[in-house]
Structure formats: structure tokens, C-alpha cells
Backbone as CSV, one residue per row, in Angstrom:
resi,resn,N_x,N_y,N_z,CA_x,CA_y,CA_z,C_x,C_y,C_z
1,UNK,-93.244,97.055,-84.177,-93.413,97.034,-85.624,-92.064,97.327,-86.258
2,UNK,-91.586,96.565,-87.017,-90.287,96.706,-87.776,-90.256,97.535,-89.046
3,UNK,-89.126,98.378,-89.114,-89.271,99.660,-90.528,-89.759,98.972,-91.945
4,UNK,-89.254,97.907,-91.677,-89.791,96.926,-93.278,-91.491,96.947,-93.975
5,UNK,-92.196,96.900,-92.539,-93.092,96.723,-93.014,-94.071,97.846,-93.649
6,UNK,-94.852,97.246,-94.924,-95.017,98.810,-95.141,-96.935,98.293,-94.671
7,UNK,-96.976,99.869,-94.642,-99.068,99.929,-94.499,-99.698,101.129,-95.155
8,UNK,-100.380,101.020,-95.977,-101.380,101.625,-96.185,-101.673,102.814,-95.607
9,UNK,-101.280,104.502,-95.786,-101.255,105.539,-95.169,-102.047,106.670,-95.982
10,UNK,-102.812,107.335,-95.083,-103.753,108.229,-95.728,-102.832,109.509,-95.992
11,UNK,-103.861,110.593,-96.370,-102.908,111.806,-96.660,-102.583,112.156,-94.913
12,UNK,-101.197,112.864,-94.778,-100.973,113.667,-93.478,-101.305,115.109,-93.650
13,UNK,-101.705,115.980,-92.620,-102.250,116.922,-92.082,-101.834,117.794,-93.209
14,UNK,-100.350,117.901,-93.992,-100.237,118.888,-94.822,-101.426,118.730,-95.951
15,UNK,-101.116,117.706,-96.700,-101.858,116.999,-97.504,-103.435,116.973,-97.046
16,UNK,-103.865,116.685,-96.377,-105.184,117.417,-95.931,-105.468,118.549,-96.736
17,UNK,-104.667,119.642,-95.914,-104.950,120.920,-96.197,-104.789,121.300,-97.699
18,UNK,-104.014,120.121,-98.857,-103.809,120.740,-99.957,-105.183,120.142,-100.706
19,UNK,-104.967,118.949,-100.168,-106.462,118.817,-101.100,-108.008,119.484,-100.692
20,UNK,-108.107,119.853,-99.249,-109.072,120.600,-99.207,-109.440,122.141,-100.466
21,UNK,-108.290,122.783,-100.394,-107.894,123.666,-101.396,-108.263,123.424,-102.614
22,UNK,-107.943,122.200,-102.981,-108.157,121.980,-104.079,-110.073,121.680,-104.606
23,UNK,-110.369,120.759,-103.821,-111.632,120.883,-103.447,-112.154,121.874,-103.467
24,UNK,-111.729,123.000,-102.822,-112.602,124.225,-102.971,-112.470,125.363,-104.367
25,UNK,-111.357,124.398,-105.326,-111.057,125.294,-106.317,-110.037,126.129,-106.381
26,UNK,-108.792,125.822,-105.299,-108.143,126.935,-105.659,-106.876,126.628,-106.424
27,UNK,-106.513,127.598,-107.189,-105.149,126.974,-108.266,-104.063,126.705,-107.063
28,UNK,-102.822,126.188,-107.760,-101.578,126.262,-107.180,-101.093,126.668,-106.909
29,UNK,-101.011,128.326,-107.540,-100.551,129.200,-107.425,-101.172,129.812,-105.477
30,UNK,-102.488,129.701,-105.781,-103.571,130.077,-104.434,-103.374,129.220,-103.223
31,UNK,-102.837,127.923,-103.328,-102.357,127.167,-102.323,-101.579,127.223,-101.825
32,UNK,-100.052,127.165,-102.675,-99.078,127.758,-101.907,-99.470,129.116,-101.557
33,UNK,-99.541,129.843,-102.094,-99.970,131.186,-100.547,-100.510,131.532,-99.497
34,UNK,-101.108,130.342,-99.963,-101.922,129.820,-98.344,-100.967,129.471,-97.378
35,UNK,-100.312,128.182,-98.192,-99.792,127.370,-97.257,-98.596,127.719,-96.865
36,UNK,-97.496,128.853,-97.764,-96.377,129.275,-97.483,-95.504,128.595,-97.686
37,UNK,-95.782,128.274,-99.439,-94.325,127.066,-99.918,-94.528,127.732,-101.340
38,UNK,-93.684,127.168,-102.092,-94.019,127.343,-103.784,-95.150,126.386,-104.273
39,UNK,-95.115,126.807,-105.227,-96.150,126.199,-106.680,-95.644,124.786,-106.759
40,UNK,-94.419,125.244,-106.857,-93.262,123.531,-107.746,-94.021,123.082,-106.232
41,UNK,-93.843,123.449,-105.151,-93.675,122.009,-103.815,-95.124,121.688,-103.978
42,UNK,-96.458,122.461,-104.191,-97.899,121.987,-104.272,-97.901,120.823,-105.541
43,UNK,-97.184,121.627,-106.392,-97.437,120.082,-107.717,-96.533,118.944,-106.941
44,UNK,-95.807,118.902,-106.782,-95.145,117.634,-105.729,-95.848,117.071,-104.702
45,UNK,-96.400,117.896,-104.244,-97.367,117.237,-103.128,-98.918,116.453,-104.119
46,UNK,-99.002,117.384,-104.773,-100.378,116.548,-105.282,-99.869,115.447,-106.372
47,UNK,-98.960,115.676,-106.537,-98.197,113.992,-107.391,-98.741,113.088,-106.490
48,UNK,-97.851,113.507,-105.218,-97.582,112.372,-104.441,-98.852,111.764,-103.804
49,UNK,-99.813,113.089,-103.578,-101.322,112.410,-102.862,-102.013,111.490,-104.020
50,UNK,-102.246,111.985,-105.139,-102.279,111.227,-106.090,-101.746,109.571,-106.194
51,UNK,-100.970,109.411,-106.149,-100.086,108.140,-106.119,-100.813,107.454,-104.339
52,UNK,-100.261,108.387,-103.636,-101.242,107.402,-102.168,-102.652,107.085,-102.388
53,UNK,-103.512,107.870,-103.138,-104.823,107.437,-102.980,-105.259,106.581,-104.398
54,UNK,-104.573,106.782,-105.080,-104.732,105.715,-106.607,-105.610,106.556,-107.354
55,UNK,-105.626,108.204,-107.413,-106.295,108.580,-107.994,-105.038,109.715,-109.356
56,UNK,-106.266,110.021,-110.619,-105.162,110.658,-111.370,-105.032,111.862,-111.751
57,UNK,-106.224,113.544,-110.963,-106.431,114.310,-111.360,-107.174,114.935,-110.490
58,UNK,-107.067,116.347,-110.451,-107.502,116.979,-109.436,-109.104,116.904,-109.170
59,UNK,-109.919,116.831,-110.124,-111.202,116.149,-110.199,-111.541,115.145,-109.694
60,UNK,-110.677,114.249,-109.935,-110.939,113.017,-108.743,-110.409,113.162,-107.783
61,UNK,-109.327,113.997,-107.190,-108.876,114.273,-106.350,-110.407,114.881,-105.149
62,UNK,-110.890,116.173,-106.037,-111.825,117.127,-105.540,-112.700,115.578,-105.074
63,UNK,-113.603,114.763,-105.748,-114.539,114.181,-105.746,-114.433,112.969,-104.841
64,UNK,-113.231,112.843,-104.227,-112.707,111.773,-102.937,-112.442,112.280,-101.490
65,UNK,-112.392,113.787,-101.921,-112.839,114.373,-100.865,-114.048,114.835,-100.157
66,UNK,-114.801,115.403,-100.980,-115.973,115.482,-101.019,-117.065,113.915,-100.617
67,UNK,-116.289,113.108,-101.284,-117.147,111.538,-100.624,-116.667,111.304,-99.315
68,UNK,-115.681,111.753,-98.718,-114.731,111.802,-97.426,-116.124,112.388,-96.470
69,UNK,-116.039,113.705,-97.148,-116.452,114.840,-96.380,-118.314,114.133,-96.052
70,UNK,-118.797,113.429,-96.796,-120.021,112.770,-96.511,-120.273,111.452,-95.779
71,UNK,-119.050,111.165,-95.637,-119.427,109.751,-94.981,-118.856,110.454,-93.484
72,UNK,-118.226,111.346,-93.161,-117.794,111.613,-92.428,-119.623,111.994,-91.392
73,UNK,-120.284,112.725,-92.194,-121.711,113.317,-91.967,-122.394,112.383,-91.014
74,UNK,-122.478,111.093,-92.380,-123.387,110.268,-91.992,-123.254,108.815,-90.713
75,UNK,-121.481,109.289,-90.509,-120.659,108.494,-89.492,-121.179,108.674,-88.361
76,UNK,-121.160,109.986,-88.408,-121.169,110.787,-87.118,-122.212,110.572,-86.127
């Protein structure tokens, strides 16, 4: 596969873990302390998950996970 090409990439493992967080409600402030970064790097990260998944707010953020988290159920 050549670097050019681009594909379609889900969130990675960090990103996981931020939107789970978020999902469960916790501010930015509560994430990075989780995760052991700043505030500024969580709003950067959820820009950016934002922009990968075509969504525009932590609400839809929460609510694409949560549909994740059910098909995952009924996959299984």
C-alpha cells in the first residue's frame, strides 16, 4: 500500500478512551486527569475525533458511541 493513499480511519485507542469519557459525562477538565495530558490536548483531540467521524458536538459525539456500544451487543 503506498503513503498516498488515503482510507477511512476510526478513532485510535487514545481517542477511544476520550470519547468513552465523554459518553459517560465527564468534563475536560475530568479527562485529562484521567488520561494524564491537559485540557487544551482533550479539546484537540475531540476537534479532531469530531472531524474523523463527521460529527459536531459532544452530544453527538456521546450518541455515536452509545449506537457503537449497541450494535456491538447485538453483533455479538
Amino acid at each position: 500500500m503506498d503513503g498516498n493513499t488515503a482510507t477511512p480511519r476510526g478513532p485510535n485507542e487514545r481517542e477511544q478512551l476520550i470519547i468513552q469519557h465523554v459518553a459517560e459525562g465527564c468534563k475536560n477538565r475530568e479527562i485529562a486527569d484521567s488520561i494524564g495530558t491537559t485540557e487544551h490536548m482533550v479539546k484537540n483531540y475531540l476537534r479532531l475525533i469530531y472531524d474523523k467521524l463527521g460529527l459536531w458536538n459532544r452530544v453527538e459525539l456521546a450518541l455515536w458511541y452509545e449506537a457503537r456500544q449497541h450494535e456491538q451487543v447485538y453483533n455479538a
